[in-house]
N, C-alpha and C positions, 0 to 999 in steps of 0.2 A: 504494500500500500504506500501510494508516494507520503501520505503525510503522514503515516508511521516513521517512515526514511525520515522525511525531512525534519519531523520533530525529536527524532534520535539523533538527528546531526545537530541539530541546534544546542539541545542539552549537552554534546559530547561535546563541544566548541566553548559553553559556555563552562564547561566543569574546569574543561582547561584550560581556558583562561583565566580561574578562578586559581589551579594549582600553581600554574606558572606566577600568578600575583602573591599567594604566598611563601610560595617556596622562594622566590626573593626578598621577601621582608623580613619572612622568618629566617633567610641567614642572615640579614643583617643586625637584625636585632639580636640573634641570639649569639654572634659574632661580637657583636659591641657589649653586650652585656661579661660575655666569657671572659675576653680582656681586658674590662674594667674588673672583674673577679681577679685575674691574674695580676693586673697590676697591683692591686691592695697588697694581694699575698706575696707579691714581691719587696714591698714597701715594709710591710713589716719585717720578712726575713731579711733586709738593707739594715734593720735597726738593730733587730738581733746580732747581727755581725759586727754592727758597729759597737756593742755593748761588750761583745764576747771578746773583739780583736786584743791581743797580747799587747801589752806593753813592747817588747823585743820585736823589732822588722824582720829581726832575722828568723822568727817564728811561722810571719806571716802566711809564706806559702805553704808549709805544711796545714796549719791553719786554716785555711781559704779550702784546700784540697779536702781535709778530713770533715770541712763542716759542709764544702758543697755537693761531695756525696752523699753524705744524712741527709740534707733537705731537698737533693733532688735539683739543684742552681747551679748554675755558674755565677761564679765572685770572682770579681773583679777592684784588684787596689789600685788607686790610681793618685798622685802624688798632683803638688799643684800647679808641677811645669806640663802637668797630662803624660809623666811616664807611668808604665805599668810597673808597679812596683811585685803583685801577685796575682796569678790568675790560674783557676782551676783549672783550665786546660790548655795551659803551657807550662813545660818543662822551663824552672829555672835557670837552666842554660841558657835557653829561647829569649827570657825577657826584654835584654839587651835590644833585641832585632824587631821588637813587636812594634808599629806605628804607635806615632803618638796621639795620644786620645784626648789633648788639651781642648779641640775642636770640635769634639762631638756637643751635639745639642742636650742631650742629659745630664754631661758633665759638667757642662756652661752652666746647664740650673741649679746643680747644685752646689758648683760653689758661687753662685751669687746666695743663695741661703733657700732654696725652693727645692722641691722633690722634682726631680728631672727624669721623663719619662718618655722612652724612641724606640723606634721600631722599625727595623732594617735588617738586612741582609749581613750577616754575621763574614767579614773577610777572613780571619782567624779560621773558622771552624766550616762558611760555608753553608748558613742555613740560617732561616731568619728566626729572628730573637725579639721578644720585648724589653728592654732595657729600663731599670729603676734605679736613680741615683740620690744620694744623699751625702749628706756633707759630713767628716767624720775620718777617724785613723790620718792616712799620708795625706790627704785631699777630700779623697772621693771613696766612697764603699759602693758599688755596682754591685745586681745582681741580674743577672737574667734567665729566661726560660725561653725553651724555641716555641715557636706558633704552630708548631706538628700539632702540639696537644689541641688547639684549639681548632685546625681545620679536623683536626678526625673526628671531633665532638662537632662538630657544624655538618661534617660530611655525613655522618651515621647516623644527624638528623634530617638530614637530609633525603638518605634515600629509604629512611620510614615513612617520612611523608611523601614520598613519592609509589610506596607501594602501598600506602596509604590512598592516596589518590587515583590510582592502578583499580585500587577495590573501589572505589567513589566511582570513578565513569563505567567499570565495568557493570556497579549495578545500578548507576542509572542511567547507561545502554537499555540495560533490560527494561528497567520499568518504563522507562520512555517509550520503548516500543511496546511494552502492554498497555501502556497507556493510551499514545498513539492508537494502537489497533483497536482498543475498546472506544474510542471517539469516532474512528475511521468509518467502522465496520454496520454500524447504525445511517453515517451520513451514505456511505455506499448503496446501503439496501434503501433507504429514503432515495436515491436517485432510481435506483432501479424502477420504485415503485412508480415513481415519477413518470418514467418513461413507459411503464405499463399502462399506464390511465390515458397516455397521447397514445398510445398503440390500440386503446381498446380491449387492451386485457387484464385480469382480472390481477389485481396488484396484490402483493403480500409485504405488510404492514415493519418495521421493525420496533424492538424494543430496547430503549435505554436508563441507563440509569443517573444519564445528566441530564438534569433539568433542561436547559436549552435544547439541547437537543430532541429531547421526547415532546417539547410544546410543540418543535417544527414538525415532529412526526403525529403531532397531534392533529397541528394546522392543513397537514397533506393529508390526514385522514378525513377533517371534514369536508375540503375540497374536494376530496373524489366523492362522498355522498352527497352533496350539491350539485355536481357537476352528473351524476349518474341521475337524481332526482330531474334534473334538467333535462337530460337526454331522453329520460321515460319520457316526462311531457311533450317532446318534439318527438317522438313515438309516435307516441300518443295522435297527439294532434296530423301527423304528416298520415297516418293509416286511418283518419276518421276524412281527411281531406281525399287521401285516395280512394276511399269508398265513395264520398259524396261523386267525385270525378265521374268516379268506372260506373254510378248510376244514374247519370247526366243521359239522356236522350240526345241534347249536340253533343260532337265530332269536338273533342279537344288535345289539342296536340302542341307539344311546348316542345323548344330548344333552347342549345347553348348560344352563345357569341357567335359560332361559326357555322350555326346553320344544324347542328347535327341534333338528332330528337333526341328527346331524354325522355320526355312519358309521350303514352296516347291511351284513349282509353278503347274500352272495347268499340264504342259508336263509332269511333273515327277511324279505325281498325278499319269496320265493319263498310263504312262510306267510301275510304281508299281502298278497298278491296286488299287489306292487307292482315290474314290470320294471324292468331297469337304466335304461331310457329316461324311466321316468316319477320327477317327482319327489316325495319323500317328505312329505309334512306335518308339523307341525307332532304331538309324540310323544301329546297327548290325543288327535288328532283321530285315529290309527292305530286305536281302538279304541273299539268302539261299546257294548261289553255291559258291563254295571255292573261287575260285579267285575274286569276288566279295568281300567275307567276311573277306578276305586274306588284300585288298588294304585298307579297311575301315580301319579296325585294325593298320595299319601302319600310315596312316595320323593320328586318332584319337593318335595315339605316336610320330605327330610332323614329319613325314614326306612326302613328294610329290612324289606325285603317278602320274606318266605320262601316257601318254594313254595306256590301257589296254582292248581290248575285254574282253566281259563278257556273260554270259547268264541269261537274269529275266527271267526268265518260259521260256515261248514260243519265248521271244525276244531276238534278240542279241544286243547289246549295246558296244560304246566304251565309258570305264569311264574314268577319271581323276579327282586328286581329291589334294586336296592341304590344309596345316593346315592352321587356321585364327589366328593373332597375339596375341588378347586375349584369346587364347585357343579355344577346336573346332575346325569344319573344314567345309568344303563347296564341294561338290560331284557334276560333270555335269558329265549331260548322253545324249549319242546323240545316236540315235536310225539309228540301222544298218540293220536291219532286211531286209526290200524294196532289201537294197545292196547287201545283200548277196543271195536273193533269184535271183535278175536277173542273178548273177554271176555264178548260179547253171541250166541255162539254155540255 
């Protein structure tokens, strides 16, 4: 059914657009929310360290190493000309060679006296980090964590909601199309019915359970018993019209537009010399003598022919004859014959 289709495509379009709109808001929100969770917890492990850090430098990186494997961090000491003085994952050998970090943006924060907090692509290690800085020990106390944690927590909400939304269009695919189809399936047979009533045949009804819809199969059901009430009485009436005709003593005989008969009744049959058996011609060809063929010719051009004597073969006849509004005309013949013979006696 097209508008099962189209109203299951509609619904599928609109589910996903709906998934597509959250499944980008909900990363971002829940993206933004994770790393402001992260940054806190880095903030405070920044203080802890700064609290913990030894008196002795020369402690520091064992220090740094043994606290940022318990917490799970990378620490970072960073002195006030921006050298590294400790860092969890560089060998103190390395130190010496590590870039200076005077110019990072978190480092700058904190030693103006603010929590400095950046987020970049990690040169050292190669993967990006959220960085938390504070002011404290040689300079700076850094700590950071990589942002693995937070896309795998974003990703693996991600693709619950997406199988999440998988089950959301897949069932309402389905119901859209039962739904669909139970709308459909009522307006179908309402057409059908429809088209049985112009056909003349005997229609079958549907039933539904939406209101709209069952009014309109209500409204098409009393339309066909109007419209059937109606058709009795042109019954009716057209078979009391054709008795009164077929027991007319004149000859009456109608056509279309083009001349071709559509009734006669029996008298006029009977005057043309034309049995119920045989079929009637064409309303010129009925008549051979001029004045006859003379009046036909003038009604069939729309106008009324008043009575007129005539002669069919052996019989005389007065005709009159008058055009019918939709085109065509209608021809009575009253039979003179009897008349004229006592008249000649």
């Amino acid at each position: 059914m097209i508008f099962a289709r189209r109203l299951m495509a509609g619904t599928v379009a609109v589910l996903l657009v709906t998934v597509l709109v959250l499944v980008v808001f909900a990363e971002r929100s829940l993206r933004g929310d994770l790393e402001g969770d992260m940054g806190k917890s880095l903030e405070g492990e920044a203080h802890l360290v700064r609290a913990a850090l030894p008196a002795d430098s020369l402690a520091w990186p064992e220090f740094v190493t043994r606290f940022g494997r318990a917490a799970g961090v990378r620490i970072t000491l960073i002195d006030r000309g921006g050298r590294v003085r400790a860092d969890t994952d560089v060998p103190v050998a390395e130190l010496p060679t590590v870039e200076n970090h005077g110019r990072r943006p978190e480092v700058l924060a904190a030693l103006a006296g603010t929590t400095g907090t950046a987020k970049r692509r990690s040169a050292t290690i190669g993967s990006d980090l959220m960085y938390v800085a504070v002011a404290g020990g040689p300079g700076v106390v850094r700590v950071a964590l990589p942002l693995d944690q937070v896309d795998a927590a974003v990703g693996s909400t991600q693709r619950s909601v997406l199988w999440a939304a998988l089950f959301a269009v897949a069932l309402g695919s389905v119901l859209s199309w039962a739904a669909g189809r139970s709308i459909a399936r009522p307006l179908t047979e309402a057409a059908q019915a429809a088209r049985a009533i112009a056909a003349g045949a005997e229609p079958r009804f549907p039933h539904s359970g939406i209101p709209d819809v069952e009014s309109m199969v209500v409204a098409l059901r009393g339309m066909h018993e109007e419209l059937d009430a109606r058709f009795d009485a042109l019954r009716r009436k057209q078979a009391e019209t054709e008795a009164l005709v077929n027991a007319m003593v004149e000859g009456v005989v109608s056509c279309d537009a083009r001349g071709r008969v559509v009734t006669a009744n029996p008298a006029a049959r009977r005057l043309l010399g034309y049995p119920a058996n045989r079929t009637i011609p064409e309303l010129q060809a009925l008549f051979h003598h001029k004045d006859a063929r003379e009046a036909v010719d003038a009604t069939l051009r729309g106008e009324t022919v008043p009575d007129r004597e005539v002669l069919l073969d052996t019989r005389t006849c007065l005709l009159s004859a008058r055009p019918l509004p939709g085109g065509g005309a209608v021809v009575v013949l009253h039979d003179l014959t009897d008349v004229r013979r006592l008249e000649t006696i």
